[in-house]
PAZAPA-4460 file (N, C-alpha, C; in steps of 0.05 Angstrom, whole numbers, plus 32768, in hexadecimal, padded with zeros to 4 digits):
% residues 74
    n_x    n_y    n_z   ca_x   ca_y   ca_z    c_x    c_y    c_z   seq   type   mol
   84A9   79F7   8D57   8491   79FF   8D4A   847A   79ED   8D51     1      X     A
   847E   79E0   8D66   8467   79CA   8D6F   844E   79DE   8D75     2      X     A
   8438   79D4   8D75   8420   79DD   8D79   841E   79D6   8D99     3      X     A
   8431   79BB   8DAA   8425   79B0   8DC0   843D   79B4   8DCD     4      X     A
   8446   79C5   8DDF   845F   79C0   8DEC   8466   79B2   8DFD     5      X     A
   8487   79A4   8DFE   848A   798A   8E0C   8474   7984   8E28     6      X     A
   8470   79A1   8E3B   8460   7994   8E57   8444   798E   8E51     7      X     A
   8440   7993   8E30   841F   7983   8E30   840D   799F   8E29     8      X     A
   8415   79BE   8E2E   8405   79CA   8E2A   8405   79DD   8E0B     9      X     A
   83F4   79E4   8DFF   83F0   79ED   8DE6   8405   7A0B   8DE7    10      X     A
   840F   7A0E   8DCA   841A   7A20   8DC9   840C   7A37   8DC5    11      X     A
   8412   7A54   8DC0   8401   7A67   8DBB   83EB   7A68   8D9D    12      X     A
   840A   7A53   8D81   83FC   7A4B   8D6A   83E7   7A3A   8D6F    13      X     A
   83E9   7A21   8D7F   83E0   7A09   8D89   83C3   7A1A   8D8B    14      X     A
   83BE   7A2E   8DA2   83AB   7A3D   8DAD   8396   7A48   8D97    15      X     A
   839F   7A5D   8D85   839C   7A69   8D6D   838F   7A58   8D58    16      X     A
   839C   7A48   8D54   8391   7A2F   8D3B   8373   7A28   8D47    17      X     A
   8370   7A1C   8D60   835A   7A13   8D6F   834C   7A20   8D78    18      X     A
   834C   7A37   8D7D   8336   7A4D   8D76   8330   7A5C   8D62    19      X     A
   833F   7A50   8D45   8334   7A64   8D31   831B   7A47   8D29    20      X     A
   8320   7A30   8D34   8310   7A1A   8D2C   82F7   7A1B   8D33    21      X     A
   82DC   7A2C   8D2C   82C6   7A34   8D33   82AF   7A1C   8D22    22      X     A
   82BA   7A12   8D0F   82B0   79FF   8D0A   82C5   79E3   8CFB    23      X     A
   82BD   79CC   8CE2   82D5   79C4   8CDB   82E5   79DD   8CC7    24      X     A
   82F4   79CF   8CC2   8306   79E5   8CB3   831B   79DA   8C9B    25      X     A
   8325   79DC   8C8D   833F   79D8   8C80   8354   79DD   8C8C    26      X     A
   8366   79D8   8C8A   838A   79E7   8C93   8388   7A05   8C85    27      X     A
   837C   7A08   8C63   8386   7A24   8C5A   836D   7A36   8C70    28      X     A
   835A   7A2F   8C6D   8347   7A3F   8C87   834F   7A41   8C9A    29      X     A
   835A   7A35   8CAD   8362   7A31   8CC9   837F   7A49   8CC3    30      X     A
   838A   7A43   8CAD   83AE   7A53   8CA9   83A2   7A6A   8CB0    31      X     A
   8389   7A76   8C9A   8381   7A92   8C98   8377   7AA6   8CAC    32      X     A
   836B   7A88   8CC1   8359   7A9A   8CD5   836C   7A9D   8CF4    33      X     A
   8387   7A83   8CF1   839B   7A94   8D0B   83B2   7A9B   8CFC    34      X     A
   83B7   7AA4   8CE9   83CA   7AB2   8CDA   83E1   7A9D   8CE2    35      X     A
   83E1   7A86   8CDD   83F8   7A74   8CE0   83FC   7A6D   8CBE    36      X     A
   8414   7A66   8CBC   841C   7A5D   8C9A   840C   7A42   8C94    37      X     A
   8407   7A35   8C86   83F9   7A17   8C7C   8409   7A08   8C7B    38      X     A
   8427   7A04   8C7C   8437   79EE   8C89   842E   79EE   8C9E    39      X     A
   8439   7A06   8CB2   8428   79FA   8CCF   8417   79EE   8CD4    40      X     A
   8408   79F6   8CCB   83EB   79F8   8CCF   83E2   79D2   8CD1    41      X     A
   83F5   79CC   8CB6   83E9   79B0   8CBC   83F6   799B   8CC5    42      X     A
   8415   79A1   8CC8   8426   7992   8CE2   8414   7996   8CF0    43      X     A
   8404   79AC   8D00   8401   79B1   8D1D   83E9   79A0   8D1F    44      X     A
   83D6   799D   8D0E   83C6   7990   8D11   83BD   7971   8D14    45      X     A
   83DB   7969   8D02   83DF   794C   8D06   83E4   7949   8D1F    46      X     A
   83F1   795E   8D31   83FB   795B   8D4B   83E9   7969   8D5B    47      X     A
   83D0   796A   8D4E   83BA   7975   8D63   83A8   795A   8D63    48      X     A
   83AB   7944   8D50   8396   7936   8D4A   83A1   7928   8D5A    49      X     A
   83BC   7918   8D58   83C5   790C   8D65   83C2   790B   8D87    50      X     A
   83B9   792C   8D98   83BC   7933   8DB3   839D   7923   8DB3    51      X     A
   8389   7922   8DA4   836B   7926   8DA0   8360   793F   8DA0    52      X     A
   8366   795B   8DA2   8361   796C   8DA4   8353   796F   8D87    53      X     A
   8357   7965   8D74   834B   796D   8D5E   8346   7950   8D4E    54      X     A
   8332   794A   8D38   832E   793C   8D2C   832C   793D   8D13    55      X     A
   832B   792C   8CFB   8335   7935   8CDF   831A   791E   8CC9    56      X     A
   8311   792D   8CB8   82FD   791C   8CA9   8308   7928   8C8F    57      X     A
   8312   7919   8C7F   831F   792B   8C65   8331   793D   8C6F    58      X     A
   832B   794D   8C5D   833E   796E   8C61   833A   797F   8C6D    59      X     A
   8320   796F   8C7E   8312   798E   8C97   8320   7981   8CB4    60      X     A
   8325   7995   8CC4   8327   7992   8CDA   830A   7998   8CF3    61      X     A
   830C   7984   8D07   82F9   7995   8D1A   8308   7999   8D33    62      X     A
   82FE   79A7   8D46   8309   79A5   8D64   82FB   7991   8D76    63      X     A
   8304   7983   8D87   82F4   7974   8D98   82ED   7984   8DAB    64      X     A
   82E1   7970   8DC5   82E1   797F   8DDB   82F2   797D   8DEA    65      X     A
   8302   796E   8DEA   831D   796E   8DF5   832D   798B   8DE9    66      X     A
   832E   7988   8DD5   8337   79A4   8DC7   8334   79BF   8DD2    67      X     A
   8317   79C6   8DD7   8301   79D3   8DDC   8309   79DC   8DF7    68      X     A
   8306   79CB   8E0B   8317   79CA   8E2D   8332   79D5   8E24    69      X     A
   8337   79CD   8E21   8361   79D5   8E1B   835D   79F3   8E12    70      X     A
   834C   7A00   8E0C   8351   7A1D   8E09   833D   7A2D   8E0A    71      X     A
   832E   7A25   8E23   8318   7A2D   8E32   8322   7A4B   8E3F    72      X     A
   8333   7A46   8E49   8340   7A58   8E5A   8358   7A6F   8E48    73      X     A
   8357   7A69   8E38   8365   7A77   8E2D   8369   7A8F   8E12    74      X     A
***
């Protein structure tokens, strides 16, 4: 259920979560807008914060630009 799969690249949830991220967000906003559950939602993000792809101020999330590149293409 990783968001980052072992070779480094984002999973399809991974993908989903970080483009529903249009601005910061919560985990229950982010759950609602890629239809992922809110457990996930916020494992994945600890493990998105951790890649830097995402950053955390409270209970909001943002995307970086690192983030941002990683699913440029996709």
């Amino acid at each position: 259920m990783a968001c980052i799969e072992p070779g480094g690249a984002l999973s399809p949830s991974g993908v989903d979560m970080l483009k529903a991220m249009k601005e910061p967000m919560t985990a229950i906003e982010i759950a609602a807008l890629s239809s992922q559950p809110v457990f996930k939602v916020r494992s994945s993000m600890r493990e998105l914060v951790d890649a830097g792809l995402v950053t955390t101020d409270g209970e909001r999330y943002s995307i970086t630009g690192k983030g941002k590149e990683a699913i440029q293409d996709q």
